[in-house]
C-alpha positions in Angstrom: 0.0 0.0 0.0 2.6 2.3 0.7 4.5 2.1 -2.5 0.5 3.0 -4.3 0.6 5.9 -1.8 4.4 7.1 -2.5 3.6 6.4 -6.3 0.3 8.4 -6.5 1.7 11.3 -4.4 4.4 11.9 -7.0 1.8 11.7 -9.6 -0.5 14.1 -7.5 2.8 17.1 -7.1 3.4 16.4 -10.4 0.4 17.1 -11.6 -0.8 20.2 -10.0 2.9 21.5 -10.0 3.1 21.4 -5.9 5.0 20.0 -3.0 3.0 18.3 -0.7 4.3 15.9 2.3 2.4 12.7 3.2 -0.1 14.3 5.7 -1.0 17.3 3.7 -1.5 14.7 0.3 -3.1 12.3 2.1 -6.3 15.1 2.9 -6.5 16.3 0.0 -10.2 15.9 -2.1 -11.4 18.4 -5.1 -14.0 20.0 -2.7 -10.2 21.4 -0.5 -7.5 22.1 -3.2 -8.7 24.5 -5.7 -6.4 23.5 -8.5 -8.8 20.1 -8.3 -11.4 21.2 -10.7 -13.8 19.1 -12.7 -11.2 19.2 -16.5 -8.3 18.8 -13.7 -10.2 15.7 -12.2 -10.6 13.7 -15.4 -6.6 15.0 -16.6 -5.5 13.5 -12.9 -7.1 10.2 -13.3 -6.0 9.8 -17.1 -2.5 10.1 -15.4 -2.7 7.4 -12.7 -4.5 5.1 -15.0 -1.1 5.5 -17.1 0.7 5.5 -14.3 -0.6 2.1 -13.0 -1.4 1.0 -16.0 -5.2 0.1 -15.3 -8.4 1.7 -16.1 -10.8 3.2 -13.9 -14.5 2.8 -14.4 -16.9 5.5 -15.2 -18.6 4.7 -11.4 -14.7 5.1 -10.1 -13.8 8.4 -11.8 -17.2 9.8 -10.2 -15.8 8.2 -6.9 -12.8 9.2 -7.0 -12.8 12.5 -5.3 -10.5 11.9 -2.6 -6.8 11.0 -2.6 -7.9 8.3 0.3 -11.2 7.1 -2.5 -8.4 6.4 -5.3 -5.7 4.8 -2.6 -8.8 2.6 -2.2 -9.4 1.9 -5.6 -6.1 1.3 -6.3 -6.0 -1.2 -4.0 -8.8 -3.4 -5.0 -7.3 -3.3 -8.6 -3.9 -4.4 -6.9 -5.0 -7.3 -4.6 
């Protein structure tokens, strides 16, 4: 779990061009970082599905509005 977490929090600084440690990444959701926005959203998964090379469903993506709802996803696809 950890390496999905350390893998998804480069992905995630990356991304939105930031620098966020563990604590700060790990409470992060689009409705508390304004830089998550709906075209940002869909852009962010498209780059962990790359990333991890797996493929979210369309009932995912709407889930997925929390780093800790995609850490969870991710781990169902990884078990």
């Amino acid at each position: 779990m950890s390496k999905i977490i350390n893998l998804l929090q480069i992905e995630f600084n990356k991304h939105f061009k930031v620098n966020l440690k563990k604590k700060n990444f790990l409470n992060k959701n689009s409705y508390n970082f304004n830089k998550w926005d709906s075209l940002e959203h869909i852009k962010f998964i498209l780059r962990i599905e790359k990333k991890f090379k797996c493929k979210f469903l369309v009932k995912e993506i709407i889930e997925s509005t929390s780093i800790k709802k995609i850490i969870k996803i991710l781990n169902k696809k990884y078990m």
